[in-house]
PAKEKE-887210 format. One line per field, with one value per residue: residue number from 0; residue in one letter; x, y, z of N, C-alpha, C, CB in turn. Coordinates in steps of 0.2 Angstrom, whole numbers, plus 5000, padded with zeros to 4 digits. Atoms other than C-alpha are relative to their C-alpha. Glycine has a CB too. Example, Ala and Ser with C-alpha at 12.3 -4.5 7.8 and 13.67 -1.06 7.14 Angstrom:
BEGIN
i: c(0_1)
aa: c(a_s)
npx: c(5004_4996)
npy: c(4994_4994)
npz: c(5000_4999)
capx: c(5062_5068)
capy: c(4978_4995)
capz: c(5039_5036)
cpx: c(5004_4996)
cpy: c(5006_5005)
cpz: c(5000_5003)
cbpx: c(4995_5002)
cbpy: c(5000_5002)
cbpz: c(5006_4993)
% end
This chain:
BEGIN
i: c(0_1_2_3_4_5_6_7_8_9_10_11_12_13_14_15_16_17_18_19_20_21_22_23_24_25_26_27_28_29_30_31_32_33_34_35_36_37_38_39_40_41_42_43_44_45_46_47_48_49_50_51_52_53_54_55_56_57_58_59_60_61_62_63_64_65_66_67_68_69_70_71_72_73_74_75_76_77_78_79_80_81_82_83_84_85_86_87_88_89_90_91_92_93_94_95_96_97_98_99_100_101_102_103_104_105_106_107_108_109_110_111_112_113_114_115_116_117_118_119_120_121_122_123_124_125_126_127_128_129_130_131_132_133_134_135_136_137_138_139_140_141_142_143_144_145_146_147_148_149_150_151_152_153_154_155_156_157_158_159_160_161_162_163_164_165_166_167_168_169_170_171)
aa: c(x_x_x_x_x_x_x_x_x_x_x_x_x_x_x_x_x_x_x_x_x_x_x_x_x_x_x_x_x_x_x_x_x_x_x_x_x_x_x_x_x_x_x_x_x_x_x_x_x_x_x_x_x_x_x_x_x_x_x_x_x_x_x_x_x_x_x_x_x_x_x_x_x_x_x_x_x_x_x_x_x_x_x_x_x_x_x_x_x_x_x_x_x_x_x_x_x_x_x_x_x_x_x_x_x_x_x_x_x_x_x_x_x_x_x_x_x_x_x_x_x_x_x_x_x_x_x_x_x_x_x_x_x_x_x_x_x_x_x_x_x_x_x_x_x_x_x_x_x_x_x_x_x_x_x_x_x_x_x_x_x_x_x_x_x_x_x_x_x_x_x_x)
npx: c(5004_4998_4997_5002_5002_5006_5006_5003_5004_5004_5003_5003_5005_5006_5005_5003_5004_5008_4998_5003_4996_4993_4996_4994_4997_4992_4994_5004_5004_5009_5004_5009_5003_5010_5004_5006_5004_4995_4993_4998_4997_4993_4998_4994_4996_4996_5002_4996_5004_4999_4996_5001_4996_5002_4996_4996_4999_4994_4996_4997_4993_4997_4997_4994_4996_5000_4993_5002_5002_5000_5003_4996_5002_4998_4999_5001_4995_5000_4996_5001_5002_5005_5007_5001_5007_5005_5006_5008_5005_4993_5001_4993_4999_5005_5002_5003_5006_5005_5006_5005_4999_4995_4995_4992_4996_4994_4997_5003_5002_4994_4993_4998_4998_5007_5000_4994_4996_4998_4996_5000_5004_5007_5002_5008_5003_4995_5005_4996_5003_5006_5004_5006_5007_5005_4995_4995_4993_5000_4992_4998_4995_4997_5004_4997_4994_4995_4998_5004_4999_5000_5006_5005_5004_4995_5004_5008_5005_5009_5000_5006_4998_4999_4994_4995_4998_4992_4999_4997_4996_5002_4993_5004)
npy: c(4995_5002_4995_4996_5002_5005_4997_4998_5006_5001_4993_5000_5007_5000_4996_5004_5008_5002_5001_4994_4998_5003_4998_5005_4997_5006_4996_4997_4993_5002_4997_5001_4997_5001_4996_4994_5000_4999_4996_5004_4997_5005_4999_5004_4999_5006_5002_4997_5004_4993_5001_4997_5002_4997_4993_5001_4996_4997_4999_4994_5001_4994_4996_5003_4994_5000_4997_4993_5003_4996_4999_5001_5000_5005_4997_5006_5001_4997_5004_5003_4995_4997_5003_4997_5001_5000_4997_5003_4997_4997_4999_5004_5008_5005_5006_5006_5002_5007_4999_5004_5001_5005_5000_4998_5007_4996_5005_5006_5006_4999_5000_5000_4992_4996_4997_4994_4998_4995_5000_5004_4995_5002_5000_4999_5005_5003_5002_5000_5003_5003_4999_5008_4999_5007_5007_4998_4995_4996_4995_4991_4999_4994_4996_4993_5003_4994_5005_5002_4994_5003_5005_4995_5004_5006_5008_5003_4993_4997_4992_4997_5000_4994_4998_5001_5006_5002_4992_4998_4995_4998_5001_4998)
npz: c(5003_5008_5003_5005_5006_4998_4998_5004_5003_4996_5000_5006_5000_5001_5005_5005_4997_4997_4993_4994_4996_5002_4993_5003_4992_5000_5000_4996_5003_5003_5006_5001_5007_5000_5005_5001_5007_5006_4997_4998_4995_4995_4992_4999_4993_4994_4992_4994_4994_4996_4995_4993_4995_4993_4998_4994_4996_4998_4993_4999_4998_4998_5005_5000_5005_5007_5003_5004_5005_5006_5007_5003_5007_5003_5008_5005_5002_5006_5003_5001_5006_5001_5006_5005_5001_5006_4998_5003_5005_5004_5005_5003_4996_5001_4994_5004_4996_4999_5005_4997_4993_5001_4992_5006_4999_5001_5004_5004_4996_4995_5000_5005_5000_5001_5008_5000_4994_5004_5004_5007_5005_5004_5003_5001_4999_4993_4995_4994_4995_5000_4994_5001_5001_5000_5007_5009_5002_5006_5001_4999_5006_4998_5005_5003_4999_4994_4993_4993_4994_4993_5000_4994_4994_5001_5003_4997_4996_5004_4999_5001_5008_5002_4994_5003_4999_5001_5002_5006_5005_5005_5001_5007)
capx: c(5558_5552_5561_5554_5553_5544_5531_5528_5525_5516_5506_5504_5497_5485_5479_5478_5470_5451_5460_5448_5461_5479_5488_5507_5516_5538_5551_5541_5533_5513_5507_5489_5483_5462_5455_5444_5433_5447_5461_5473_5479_5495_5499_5516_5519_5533_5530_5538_5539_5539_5555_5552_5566_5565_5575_5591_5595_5610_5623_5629_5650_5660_5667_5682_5695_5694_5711_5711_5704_5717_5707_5718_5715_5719_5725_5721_5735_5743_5750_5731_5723_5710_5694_5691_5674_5663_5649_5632_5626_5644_5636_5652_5647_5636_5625_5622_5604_5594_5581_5571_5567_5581_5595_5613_5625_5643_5648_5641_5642_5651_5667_5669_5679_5666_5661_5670_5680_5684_5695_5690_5685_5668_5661_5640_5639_5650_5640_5643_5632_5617_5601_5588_5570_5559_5573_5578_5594_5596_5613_5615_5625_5636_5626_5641_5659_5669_5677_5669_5672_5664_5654_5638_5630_5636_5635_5618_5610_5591_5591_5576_5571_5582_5594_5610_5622_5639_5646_5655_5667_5661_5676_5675)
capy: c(5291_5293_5303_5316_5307_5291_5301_5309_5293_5288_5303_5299_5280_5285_5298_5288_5273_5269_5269_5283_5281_5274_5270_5263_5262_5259_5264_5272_5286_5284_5289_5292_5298_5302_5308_5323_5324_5321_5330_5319_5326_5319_5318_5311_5309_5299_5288_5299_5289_5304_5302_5306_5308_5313_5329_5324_5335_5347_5346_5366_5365_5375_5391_5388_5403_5409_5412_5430_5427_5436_5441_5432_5436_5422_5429_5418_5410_5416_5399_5394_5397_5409_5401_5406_5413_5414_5426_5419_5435_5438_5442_5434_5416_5404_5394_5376_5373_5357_5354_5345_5340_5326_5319_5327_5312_5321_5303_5288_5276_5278_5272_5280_5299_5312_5320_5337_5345_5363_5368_5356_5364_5360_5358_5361_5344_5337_5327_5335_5327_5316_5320_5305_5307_5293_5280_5289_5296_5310_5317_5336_5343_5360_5367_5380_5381_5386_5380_5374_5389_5380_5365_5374_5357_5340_5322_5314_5331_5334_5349_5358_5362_5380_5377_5381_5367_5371_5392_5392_5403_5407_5402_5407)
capz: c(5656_5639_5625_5616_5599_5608_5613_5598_5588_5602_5601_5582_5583_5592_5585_5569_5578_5585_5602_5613_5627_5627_5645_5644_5664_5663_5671_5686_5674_5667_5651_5648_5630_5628_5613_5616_5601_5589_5601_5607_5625_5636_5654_5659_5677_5686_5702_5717_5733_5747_5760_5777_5788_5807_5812_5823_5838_5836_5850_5852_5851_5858_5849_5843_5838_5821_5811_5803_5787_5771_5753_5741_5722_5710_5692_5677_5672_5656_5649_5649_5629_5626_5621_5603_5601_5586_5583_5578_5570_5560_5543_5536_5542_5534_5546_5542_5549_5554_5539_5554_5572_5576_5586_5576_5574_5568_5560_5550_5565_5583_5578_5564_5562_5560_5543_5546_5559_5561_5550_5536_5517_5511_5497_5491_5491_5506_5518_5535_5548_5549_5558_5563_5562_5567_5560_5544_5542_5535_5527_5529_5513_5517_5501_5500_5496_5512_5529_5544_5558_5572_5577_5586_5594_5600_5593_5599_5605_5600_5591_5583_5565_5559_5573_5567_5567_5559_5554_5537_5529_5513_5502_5480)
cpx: c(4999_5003_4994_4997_4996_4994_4998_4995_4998_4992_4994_4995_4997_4995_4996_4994_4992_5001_4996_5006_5006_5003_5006_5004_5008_5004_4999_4997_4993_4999_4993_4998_4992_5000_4995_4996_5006_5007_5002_5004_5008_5001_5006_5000_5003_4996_5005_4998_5004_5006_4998_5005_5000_5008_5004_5003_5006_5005_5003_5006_5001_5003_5006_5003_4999_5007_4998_5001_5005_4994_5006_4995_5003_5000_5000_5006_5001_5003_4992_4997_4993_4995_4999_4993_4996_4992_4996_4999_5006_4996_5003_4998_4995_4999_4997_4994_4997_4996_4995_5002_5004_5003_5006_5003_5007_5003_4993_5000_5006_5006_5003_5005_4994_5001_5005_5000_5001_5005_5000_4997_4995_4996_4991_4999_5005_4994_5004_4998_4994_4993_4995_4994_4997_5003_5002_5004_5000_5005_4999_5006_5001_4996_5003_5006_5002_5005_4997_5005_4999_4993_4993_4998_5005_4998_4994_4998_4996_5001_4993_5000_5002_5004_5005_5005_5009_5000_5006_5003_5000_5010_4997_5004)
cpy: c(5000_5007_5001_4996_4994_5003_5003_4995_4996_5003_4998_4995_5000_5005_4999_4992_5003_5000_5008_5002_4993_5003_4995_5003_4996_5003_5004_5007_4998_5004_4998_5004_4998_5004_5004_5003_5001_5001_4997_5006_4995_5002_4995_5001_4995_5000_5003_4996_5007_4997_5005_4998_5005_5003_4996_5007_5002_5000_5007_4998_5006_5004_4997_5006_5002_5006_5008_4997_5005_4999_4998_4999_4994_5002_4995_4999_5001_4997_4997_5005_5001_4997_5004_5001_5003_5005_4999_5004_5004_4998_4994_4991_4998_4995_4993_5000_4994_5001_4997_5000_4993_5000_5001_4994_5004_4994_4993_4994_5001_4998_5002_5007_5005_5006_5005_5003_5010_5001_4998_5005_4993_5002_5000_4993_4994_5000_5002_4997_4996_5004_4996_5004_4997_4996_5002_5006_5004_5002_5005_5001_5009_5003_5005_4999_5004_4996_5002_5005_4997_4994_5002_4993_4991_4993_4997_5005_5001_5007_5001_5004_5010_5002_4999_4996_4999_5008_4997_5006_4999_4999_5002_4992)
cpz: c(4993_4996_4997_4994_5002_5001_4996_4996_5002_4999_4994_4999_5000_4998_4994_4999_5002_5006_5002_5006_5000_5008_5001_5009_4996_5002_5006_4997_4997_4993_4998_4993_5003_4996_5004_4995_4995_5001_5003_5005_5003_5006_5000_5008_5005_5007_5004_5007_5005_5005_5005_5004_5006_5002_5005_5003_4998_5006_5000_5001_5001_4996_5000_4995_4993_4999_4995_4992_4992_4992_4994_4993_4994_4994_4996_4996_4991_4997_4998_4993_5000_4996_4993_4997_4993_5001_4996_4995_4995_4992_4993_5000_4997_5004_4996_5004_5000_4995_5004_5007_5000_5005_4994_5001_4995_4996_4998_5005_5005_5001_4994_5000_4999_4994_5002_5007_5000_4997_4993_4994_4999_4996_4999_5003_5004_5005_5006_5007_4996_5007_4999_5004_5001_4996_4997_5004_4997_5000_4999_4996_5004_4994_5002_5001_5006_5005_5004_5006_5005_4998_5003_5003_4999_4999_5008_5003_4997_4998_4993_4993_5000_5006_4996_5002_4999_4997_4995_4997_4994_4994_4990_4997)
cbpx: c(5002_4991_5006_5005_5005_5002_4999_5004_5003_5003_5005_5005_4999_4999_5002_5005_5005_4996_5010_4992_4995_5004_4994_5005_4996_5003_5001_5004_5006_4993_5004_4994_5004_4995_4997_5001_4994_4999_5000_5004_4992_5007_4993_5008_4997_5010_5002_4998_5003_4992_5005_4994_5006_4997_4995_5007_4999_4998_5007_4998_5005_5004_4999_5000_5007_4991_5004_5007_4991_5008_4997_5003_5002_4996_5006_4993_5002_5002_5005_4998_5002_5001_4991_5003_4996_4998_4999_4991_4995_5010_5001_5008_4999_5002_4994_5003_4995_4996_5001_5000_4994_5004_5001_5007_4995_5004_5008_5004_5000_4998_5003_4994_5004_4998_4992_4999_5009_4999_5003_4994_5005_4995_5004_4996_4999_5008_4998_5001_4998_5004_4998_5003_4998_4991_4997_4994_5005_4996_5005_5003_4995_5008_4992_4999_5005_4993_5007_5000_4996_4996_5002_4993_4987_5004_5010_5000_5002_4993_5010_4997_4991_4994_5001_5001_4996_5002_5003_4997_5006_4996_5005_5003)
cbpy: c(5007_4997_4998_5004_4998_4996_5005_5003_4997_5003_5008_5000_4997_4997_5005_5000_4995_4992_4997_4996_5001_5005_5000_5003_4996_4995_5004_5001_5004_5002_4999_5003_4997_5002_4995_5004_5007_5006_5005_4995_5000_5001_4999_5001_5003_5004_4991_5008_4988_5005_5000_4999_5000_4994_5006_4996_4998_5006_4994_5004_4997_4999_5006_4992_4999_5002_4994_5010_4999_5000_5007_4995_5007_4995_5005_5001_4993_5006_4996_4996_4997_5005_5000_4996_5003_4993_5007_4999_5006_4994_5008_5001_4998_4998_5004_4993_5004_4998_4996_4994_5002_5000_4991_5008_4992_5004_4998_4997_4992_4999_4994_4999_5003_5004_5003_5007_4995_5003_4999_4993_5006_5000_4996_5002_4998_5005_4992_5005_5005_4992_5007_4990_5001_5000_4994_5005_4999_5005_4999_5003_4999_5000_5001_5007_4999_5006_5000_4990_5005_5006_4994_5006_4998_5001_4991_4993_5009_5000_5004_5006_4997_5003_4995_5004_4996_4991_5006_4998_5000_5008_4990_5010)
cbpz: c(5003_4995_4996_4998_4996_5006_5006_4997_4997_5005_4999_4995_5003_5004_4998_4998_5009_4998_5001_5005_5007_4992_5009_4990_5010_4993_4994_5006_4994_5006_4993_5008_4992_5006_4994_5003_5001_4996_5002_4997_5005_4997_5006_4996_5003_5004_5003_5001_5003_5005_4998_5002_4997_5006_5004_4998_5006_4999_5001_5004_4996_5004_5000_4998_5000_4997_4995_5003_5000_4998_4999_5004_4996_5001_4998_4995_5003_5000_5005_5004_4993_4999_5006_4997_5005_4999_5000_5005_5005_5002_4999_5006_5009_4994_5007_5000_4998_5006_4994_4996_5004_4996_5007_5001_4997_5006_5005_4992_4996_5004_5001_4996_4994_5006_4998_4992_5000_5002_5003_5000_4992_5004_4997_4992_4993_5004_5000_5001_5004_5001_5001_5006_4997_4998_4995_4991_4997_4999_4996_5009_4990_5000_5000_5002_4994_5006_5003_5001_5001_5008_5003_4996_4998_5005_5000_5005_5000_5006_4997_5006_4993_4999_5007_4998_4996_4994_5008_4997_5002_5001_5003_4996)
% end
């Protein structure tokens, strides 16, 4: 199937090209782009091959007793730890936001550590992610001093411009 960003810069090509109509098959899915007086349109739709399978006859069994059934509650064990949650709309919190639509990447190359964790302090000018954009990198600066509260999304997730990305604690 195609990603999101391929289809854009797809999208863009030919919108910038002489190409009237644009038709790419792979993968069992079809893309057809057509200029309509200027306006590039898109249709995507996967090859489905329909399955047809023929109904097998039930045999009726015999009943067979049924054991009296108790209601058994299950109490949440109190060894395991209480997820720690964060509030989006905590006044307190400085949200890092995407400066763009992307895919986040939490380190400089998959074997590497990843920029900051929670708990790390961060400085204005501490690189804390990367976000890619048709090939460019981009590094994401904490632009404030504090510590990192939570991570809100996760390495290689598409995320959308003004999503927020990482909650800071304002530090002086």
């Amino acid at each position: 199937m195609f990603k999101v960003q391929e289809l854009r810069e797809i999208i863009k090509l030919v919108d910038s090209s002489s190409l009237d109509e644009f038709v790419y098959e792979a993968d069992g899915a079809k893309l057809k782009l057509k200029k309509n007086n200027g306006v590039v349109t898109e249709v995507v739709a996967p090859k489905v091959q329909p399955v047809i399978q023929q109904a097998q006859p039930v045999e009726p069994k015999a009943e067979e007793p049924k054991a009296p059934v108790e209601k058994v509650e299950v109490a949440p064990e109190a060894s395991a730890p209480a997820e720690k949650s964060v509030n989006l709309d905590d006044p307190t919190l400085h949200k890092i936001t995407s400066p763009m639509v992307g895919t986040f990447y939490q380190a400089p190359s998959p074997d590497s550590p990843p920029y900051v964790k929670v708990g790390d302090k961060v400085e204005p000018d501490t690189i804390v992610c990367i976000v890619e954009a048709m090939k460019l990198f981009n590094e994401i600066e904490a632009e404030i001093k504090g510590e990192i509260v939570e991570v809100l999304v996760k390495n290689e997730q598409l995320v959308e411009f003004g999503q927020p990305l990482f909650l800071v604690k304002p530090t002086e």
